[in-house]
C-alpha positions as CSV (number, residue, x, y, z in Angstrom):
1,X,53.4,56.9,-19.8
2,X,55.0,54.4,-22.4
3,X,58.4,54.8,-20.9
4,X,57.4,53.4,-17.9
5,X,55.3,51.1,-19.2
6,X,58.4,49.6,-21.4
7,X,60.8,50.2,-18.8
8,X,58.8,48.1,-16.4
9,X,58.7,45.0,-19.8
10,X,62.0,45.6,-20.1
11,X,62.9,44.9,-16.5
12,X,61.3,41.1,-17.0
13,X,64.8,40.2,-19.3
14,X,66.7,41.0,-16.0
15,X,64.8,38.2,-14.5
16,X,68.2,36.2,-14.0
17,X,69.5,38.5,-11.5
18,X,67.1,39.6,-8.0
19,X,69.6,42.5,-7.1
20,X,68.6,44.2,-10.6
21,X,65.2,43.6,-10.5
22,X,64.9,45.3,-7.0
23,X,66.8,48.2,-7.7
24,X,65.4,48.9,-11.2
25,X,61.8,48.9,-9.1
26,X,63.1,51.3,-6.4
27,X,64.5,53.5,-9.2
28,X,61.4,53.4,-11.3
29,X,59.3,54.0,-7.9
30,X,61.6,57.5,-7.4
31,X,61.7,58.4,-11.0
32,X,57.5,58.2,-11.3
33,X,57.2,60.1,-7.6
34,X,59.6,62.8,-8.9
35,X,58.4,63.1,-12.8
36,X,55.2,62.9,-12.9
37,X,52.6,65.1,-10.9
38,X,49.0,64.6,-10.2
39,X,46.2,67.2,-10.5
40,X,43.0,68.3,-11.3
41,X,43.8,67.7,-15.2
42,X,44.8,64.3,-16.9
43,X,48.4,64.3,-17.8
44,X,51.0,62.6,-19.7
45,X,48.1,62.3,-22.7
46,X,49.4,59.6,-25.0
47,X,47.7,56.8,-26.9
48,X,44.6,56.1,-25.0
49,X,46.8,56.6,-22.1
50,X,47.0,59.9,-19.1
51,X,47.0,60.0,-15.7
52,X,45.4,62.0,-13.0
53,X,46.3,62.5,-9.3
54,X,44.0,58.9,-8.6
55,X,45.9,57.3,-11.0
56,X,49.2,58.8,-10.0
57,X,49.2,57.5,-5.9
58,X,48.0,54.3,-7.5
59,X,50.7,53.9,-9.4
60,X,53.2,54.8,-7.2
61,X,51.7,52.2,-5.0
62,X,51.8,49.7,-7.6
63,X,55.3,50.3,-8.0
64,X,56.3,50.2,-4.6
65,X,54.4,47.3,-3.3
66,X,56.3,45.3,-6.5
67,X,59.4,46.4,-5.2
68,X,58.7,45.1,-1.4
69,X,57.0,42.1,-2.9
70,X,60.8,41.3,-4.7
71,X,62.7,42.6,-1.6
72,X,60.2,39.9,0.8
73,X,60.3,37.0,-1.5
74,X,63.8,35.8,-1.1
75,X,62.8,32.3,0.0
76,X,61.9,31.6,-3.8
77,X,65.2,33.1,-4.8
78,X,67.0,30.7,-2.3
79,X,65.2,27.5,-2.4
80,X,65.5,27.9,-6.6
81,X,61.8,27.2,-6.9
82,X,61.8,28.8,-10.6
83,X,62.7,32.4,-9.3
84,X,63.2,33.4,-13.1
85,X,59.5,32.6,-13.8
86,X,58.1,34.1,-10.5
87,X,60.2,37.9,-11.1
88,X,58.2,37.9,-14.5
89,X,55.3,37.8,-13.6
90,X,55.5,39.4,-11.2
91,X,56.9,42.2,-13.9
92,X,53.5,41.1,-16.2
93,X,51.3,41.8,-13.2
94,X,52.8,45.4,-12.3
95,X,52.8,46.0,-16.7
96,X,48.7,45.3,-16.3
97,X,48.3,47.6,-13.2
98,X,50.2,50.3,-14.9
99,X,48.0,50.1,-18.0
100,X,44.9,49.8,-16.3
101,X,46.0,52.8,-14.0
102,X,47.0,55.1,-17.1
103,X,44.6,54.3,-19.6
104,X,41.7,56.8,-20.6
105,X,39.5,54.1,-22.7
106,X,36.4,52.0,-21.3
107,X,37.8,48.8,-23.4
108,X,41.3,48.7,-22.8
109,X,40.6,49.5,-19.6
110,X,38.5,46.2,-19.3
111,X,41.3,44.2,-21.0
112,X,43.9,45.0,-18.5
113,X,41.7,45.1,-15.7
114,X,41.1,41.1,-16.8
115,X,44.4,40.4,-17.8
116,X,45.9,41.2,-13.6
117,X,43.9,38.2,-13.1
118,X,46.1,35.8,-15.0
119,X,49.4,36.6,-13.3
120,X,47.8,36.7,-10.1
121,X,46.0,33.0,-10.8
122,X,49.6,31.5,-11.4
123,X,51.3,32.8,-8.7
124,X,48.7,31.4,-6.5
125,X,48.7,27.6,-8.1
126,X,52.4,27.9,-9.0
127,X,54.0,28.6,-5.6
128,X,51.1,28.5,-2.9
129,X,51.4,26.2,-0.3
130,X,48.9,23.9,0.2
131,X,47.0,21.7,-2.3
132,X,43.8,24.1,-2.0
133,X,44.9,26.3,-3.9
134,X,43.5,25.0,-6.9
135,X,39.9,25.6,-5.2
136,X,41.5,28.9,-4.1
137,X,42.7,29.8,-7.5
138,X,39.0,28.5,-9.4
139,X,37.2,30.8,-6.7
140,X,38.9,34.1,-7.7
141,X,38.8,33.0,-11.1
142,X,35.0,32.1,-11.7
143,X,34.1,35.0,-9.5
144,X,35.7,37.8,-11.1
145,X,34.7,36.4,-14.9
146,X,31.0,35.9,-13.4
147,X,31.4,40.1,-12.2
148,X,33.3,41.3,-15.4
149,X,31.8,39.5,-18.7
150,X,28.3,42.5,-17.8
151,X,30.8,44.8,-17.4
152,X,31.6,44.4,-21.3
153,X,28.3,44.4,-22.5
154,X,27.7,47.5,-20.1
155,X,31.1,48.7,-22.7
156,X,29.4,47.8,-26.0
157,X,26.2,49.6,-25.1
158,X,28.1,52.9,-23.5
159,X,29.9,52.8,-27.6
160,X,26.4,52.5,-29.5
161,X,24.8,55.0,-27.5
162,X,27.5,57.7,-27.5
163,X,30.3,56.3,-30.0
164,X,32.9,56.8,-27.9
165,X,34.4,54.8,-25.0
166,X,36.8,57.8,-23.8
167,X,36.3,58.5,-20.2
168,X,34.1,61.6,-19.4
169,X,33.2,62.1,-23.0
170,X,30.9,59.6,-23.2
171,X,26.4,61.0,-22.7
172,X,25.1,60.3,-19.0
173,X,22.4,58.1,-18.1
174,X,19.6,60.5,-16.4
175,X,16.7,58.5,-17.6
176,X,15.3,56.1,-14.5
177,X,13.8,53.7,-16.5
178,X,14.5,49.5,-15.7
179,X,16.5,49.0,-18.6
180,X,19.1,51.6,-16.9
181,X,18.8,50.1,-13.4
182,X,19.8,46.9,-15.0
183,X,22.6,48.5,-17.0
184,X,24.0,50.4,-13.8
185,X,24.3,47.3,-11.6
186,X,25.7,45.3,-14.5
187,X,28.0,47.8,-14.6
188,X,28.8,47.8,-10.8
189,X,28.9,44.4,-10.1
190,X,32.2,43.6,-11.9
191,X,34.2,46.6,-9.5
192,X,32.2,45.3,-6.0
193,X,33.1,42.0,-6.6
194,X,37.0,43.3,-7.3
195,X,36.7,45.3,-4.1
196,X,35.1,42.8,-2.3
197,X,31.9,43.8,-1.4
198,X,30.3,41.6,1.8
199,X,28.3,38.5,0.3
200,X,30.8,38.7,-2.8
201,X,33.9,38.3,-0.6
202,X,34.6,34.5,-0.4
203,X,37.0,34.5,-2.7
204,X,39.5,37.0,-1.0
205,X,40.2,34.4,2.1
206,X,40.6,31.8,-0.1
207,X,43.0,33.0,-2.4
208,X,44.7,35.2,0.5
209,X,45.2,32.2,2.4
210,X,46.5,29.8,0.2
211,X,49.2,32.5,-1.8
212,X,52.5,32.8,-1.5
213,X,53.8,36.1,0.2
214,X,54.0,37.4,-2.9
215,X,50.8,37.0,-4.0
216,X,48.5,38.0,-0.3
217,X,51.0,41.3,-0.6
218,X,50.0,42.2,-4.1
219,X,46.7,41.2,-3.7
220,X,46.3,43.4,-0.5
221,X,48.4,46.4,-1.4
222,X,47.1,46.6,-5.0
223,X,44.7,44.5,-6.5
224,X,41.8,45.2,-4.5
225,X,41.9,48.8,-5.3
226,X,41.2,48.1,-8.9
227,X,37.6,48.0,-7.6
228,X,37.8,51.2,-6.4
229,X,39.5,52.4,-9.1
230,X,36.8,51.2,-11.2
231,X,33.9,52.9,-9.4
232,X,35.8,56.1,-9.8
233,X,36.3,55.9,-13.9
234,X,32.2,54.4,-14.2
235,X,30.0,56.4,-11.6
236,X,30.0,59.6,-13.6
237,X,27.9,57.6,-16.2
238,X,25.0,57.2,-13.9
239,X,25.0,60.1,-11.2
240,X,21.4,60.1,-11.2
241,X,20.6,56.4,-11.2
242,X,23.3,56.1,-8.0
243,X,21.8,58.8,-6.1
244,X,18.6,56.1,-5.8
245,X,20.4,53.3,-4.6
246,X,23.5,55.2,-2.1
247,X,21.3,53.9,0.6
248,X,22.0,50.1,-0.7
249,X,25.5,50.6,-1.2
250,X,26.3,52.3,2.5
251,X,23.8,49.3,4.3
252,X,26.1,46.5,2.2
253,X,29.1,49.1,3.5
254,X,28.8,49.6,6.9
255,X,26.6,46.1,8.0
256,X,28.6,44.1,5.9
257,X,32.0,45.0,7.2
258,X,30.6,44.4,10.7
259,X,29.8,41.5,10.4
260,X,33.3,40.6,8.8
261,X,34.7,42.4,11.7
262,X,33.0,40.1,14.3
263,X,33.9,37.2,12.1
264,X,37.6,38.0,11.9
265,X,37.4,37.6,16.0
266,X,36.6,34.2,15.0
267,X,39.6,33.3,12.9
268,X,42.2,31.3,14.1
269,X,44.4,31.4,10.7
270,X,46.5,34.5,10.9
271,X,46.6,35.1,7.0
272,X,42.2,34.5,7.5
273,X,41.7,37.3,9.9
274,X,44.1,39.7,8.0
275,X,42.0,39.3,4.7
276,X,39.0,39.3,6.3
277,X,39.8,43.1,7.7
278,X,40.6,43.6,4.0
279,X,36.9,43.5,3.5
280,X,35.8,45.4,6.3
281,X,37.9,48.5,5.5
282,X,36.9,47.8,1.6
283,X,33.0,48.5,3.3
284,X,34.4,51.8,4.4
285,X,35.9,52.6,1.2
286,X,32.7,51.5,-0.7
287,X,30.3,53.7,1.1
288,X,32.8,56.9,0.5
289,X,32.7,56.2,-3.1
290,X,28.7,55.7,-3.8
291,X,28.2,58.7,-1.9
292,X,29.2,61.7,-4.7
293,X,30.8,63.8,-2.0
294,X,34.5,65.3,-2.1
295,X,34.9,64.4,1.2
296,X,33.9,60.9,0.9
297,X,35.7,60.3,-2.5
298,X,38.7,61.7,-1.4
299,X,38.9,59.9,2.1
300,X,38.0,56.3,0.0
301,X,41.2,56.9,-2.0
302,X,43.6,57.8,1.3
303,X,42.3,54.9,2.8
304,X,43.2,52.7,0.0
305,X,46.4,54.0,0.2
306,X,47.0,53.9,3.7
307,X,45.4,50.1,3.7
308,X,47.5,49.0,1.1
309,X,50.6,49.6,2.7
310,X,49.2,48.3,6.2
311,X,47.8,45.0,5.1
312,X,50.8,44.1,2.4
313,X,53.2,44.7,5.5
314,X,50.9,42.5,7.8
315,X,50.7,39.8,5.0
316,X,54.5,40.0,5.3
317,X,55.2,39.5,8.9
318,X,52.6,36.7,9.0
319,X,55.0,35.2,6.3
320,X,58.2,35.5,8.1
321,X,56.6,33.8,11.1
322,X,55.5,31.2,9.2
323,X,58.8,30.3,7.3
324,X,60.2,29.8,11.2
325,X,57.2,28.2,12.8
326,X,55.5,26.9,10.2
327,X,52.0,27.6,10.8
328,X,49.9,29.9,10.5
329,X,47.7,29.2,13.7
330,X,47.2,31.5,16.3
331,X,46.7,28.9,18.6
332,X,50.7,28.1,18.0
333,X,51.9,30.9,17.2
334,X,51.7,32.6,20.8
335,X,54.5,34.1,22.9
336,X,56.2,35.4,19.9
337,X,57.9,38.4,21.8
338,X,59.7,35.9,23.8
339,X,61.8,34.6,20.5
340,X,61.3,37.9,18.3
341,X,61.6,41.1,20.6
342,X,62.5,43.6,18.0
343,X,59.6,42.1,15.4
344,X,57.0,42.5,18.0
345,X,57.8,46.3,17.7
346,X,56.6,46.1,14.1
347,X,53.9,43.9,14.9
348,X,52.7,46.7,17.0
349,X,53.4,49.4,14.6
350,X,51.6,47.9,11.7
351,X,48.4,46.8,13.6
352,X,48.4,50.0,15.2
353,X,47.8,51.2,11.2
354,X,45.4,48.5,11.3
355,X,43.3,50.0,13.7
356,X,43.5,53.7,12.0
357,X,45.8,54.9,15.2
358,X,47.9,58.5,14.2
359,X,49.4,59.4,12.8
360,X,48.8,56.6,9.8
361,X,47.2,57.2,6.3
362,X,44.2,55.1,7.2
363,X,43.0,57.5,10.3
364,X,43.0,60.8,8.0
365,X,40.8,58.5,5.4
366,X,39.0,56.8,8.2
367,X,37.7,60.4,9.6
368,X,37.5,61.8,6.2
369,X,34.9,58.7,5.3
370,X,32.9,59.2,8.7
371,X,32.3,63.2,8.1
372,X,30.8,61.9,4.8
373,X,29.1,59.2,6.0
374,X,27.6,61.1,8.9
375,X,26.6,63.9,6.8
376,X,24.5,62.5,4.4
377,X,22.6,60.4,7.2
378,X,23.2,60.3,11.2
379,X,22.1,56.7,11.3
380,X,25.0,55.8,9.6
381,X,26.7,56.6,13.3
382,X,26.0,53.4,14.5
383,X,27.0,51.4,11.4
384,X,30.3,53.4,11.5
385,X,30.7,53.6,15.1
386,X,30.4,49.7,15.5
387,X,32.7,49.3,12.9
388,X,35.2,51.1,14.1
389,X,34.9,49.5,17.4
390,X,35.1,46.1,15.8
391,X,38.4,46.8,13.9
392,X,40.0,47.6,16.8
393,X,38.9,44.8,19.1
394,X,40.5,42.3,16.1
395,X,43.4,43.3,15.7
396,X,44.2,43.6,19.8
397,X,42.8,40.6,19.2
398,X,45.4,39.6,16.6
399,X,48.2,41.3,18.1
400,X,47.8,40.0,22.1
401,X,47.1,36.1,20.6
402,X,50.7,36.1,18.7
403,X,52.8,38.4,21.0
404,X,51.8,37.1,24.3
405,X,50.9,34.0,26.4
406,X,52.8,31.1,26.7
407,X,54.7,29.8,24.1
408,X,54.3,26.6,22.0
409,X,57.0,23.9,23.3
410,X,58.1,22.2,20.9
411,X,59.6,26.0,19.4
412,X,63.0,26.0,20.8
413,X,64.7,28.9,19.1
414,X,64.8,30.7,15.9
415,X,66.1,33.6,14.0
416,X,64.6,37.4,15.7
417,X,64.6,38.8,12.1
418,X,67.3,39.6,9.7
419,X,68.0,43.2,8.4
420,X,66.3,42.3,5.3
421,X,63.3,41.7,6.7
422,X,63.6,44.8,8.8
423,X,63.9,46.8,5.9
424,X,61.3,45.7,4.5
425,X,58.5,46.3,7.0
426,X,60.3,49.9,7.8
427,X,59.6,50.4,4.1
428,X,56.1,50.0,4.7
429,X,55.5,52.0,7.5
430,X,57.4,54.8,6.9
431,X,55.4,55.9,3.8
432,X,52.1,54.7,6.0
433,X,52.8,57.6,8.8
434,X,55.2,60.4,6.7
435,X,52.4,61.1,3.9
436,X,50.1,62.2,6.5
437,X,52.5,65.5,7.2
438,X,52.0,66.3,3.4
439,X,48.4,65.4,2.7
440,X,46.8,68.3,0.8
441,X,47.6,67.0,-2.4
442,X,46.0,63.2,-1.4
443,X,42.7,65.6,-0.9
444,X,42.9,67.8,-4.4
445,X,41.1,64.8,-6.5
């Protein structure tokens, strides 16, 4: 794993030149896909360091969404806007997911799991747009310290119990006593907030809508599944503790991300309503997880997958309208097929992967994640069946309030798309609706 982790610092002295920085992702994207294989086993064993298949997709995701983030962010490169600065860290950010992908120790697992934050912080307050973004940035900030600093005593106490802060080798907690409860939702709290979870999500909008491209893709298409991610490494520690509380976790799941779906029918900020379906599929995801089935665990990683490459490729074509346009409204933004034909094909493509339509990633998760929610308890039908309904109804919703009706009048003409731009959204569908025809390996966890 060092190799890539050095060849992805080394690519941050190429930060002079965009052309290199994009094909030195692309190549480093292929030469991970082809080297490297996921399985049952942890490979690539190093210094603290080893993969598995979770951390092998995530990866690979990691380093193509970095690659389409570089390919969609040319406006920095042309307006000058310190395009040097922005490509490293944007190389820093992808080094911390890497390393918080690959590593097989609770503590420097914590350390780089913090230290995506800082990147992240300064790409929002260095090239978002409006002035907000300082409240945006202190939001994401205060709530993910507020999550993460029980999540390190949670560490220290895992080392003086069992002297080791390996993954897996580490004792279990059985006993149900209050001092454990405590410990298990300190523990938790750090990775639901990440996710988000509903009533910890305020932050997400925020610092969605006030990013750069850059930032609302990367945030989308990677950095929310270091929640996930999370929950997968801790929840062996306390098998039986979550079996008492699944029942929490899959209420928060399925009522929360209701009622973010019906409040994303309320948006009117195009950027808004994407992130708030963020959270709605992360209530999916979160149920899958805290329900100790294959089924479910294996269907919460597909879908984070499948919604990483949907929402960063949304994110992107809400960017491109608003460098023409500029704004984000839906209330102006209508009638879009009448100046952009050949975008409104993509705009339907990528909502259809919104709305888990086939053949997309997210449908194969999405059933995957309803066969395990619906087998542990038949309530959960209404919960699920609501939800899905929901995510459908927004983004029609999303899709008929930008494509049709009349259009604004003061828009007179503008660009349909260049081939760059193109490229970039078929680069994010393509992977979204091929992978299906070779899923078995997404399911051997």
């Amino acid at each position: 794993m060092l190799k890539f982790i050095f060849f992805t610092l080394l690519m941050s002295f190429c930060s002079t030149s965009w052309v290199s920085v994009q094909s030195l992702l692309f190549l480093g994207s292929l030469i991970f896909g082809v080297t490297m294989s996921g399985g049952f086993s942890v490979n690539c064993l190093g210094t603290q360091l080893g993969i598995d298949s979770v951390s092998y997709i995530l990866i690979l995701l990691s380093f193509w969404i970095t690659a389409l983030v570089v390919k969609g962010s040319q406006g920095v490169n042309k307006s000058g806007n310190f395009s040097g600065l922005f490509l490293c860290m944007n190389m820093f950010l992808l080094v911390s997911l890497v390393l918080t992908f690959s590593c097989t120790d609770y503590l420097l697992f914590y350390i780089c799991f913090e230290s995506s934050l800082i990147p992240t912080l300064i790409l929002i307050l260095g090239w978002g747009y409006q002035p907000e973004r300082i409240q945006a940035g202190v939001y994401m900030l205060f709530y993910t310290l507020f999550g993460s600093l029980p999540l390190l005593v949670s560490i220290f106490s895992v080392y003086s119990m069992g002297g080791t802060l390996t993954f897996y080798l580490h004792p279990e907690v059985n006993s149900l006593s209050f001092v454990n409860f405590i410990w298990y939702f300190c523990t938790v709290f750090a990775f639901v907030v990440k996710l988000p979870m509903f009533m910890v999500h305020l932050w997400l909008p925020k610092a969605h809508v006030e990013a750069p491209v850059a930032g609302s893709m990367i945030l989308a298409g990677v950095l929310l599944k270091l929640g996930g991610y999370g929950l997968v490494r801790v929840m062996p520690m306390f098998t039986m503790i979550s079996k008492e509380f699944s029942w929490l976790w899959v209420s928060f799941g399925l009522m929360g991300g209701f009622i973010v779906s019906v409040m994303c029918l309320l948006q009117t900020d195009m950027k808004a309503l994407i992130a708030y379906s963020s959270v709605a599929h992360m209530g999916m995801v979160l149920c899958g997880l805290m329900l100790f089935s294959w089924w479910g665990v294996a269907g919460a990683v597909v879908v984070m997958v499948g919604h990483g490459l949907c929402s960063s490729g949304l994110f992107c074509m809400a960017n491109m309208v608003y460098e023409r346009l500029g704004s984000r409204s839906l209330m102006i933004n209508k009638g879009l097929m009448n100046f952009m034909p050949s975008m409104a094909l993509w705009w339907f493509l990528l909502s259809a992967g919104n709305m888990a339509a086939p053949p997309t990633l997210n449908l194969l998760g999405e059933i995957s994640l309803i066969v395990s929610i619906l087998s542990w308890c038949k309530i959960g039908a209404i919960g699920v069946g609501l939800l899905s309904f929901f995510s459908a109804a927004y983004t029609l919703y999303m899709f008929s309030m930008t494509q049709h009706g009349k259009f604004f009048s003061s828009v007179f003409s503008c660009c349909s798309g260049q081939t760059r731009e193109y490229l970039v959204l078929m680069l994010h569908w393509l992977p979204l609706n091929v992978m299906i025809l070779k899923s078995g390996p997404l399911f051997l966890l």
